[in-house]
C-alpha positions in Angstrom: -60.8 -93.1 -10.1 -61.4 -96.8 -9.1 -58.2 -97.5 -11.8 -56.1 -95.1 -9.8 -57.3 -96.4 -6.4 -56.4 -100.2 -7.4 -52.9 -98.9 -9.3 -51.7 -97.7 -6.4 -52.7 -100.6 -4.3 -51.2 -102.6 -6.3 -48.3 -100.5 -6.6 -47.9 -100.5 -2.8 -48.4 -104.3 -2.0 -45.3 -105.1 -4.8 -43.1 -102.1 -2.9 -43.8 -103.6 0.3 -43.2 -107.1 -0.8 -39.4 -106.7 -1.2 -38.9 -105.7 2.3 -39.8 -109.1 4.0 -37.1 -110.0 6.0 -35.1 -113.5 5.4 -34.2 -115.7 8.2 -31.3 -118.1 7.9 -30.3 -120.6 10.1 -27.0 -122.4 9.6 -24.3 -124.7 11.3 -21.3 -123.5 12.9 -18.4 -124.8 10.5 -16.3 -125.4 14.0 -17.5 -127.5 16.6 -18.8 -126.0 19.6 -16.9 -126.6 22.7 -17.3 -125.6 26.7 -14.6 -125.4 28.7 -15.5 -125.8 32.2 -13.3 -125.4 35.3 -14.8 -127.1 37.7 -13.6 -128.6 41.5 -16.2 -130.7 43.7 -15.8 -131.6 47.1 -17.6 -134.7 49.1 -17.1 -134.7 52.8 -18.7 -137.9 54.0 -19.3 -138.8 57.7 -20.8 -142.2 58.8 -22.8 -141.9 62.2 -22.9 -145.4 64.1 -24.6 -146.8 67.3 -22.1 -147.6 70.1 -23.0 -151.7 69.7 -22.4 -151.5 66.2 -18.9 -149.9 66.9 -17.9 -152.0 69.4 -18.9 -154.8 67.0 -16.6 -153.3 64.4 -14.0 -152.9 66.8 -13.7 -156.3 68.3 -14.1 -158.1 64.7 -11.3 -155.5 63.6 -9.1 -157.2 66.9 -10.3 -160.5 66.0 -9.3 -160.4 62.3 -5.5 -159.1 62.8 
């Protein structure tokens, strides 16, 4: 009985070690490439003191 017991163990763990699943990782044979459509906008505002326009302003005057 031990025999039969350790046959069909055996038996069992050679079945079940064909079904192991493969993995394969491997390269894309083209490049991969992203096409991206894409628009960007700046809106940029400069806040001054009143000297430092009127200091812009006359050396604006004073350079023409």
């Amino acid at each position: 009985m031990k025999i039969t017991i350790s046959a069909a163990v055996l038996s069992g763990v050679v079945l079940l070690s064909g079904c192991i699943p493969r993995i394969e990782v491997t390269p894309p044979s083209k490049p991969i490439t992203i096409d991206m459509n894409v628009k960007i906008d700046h809106q940029i505002t400069v806040k001054a003191d009143k000297n430092v326009e009127q200091l812009l302003e006359n050396s604006d005057e004073s350079g023409k």
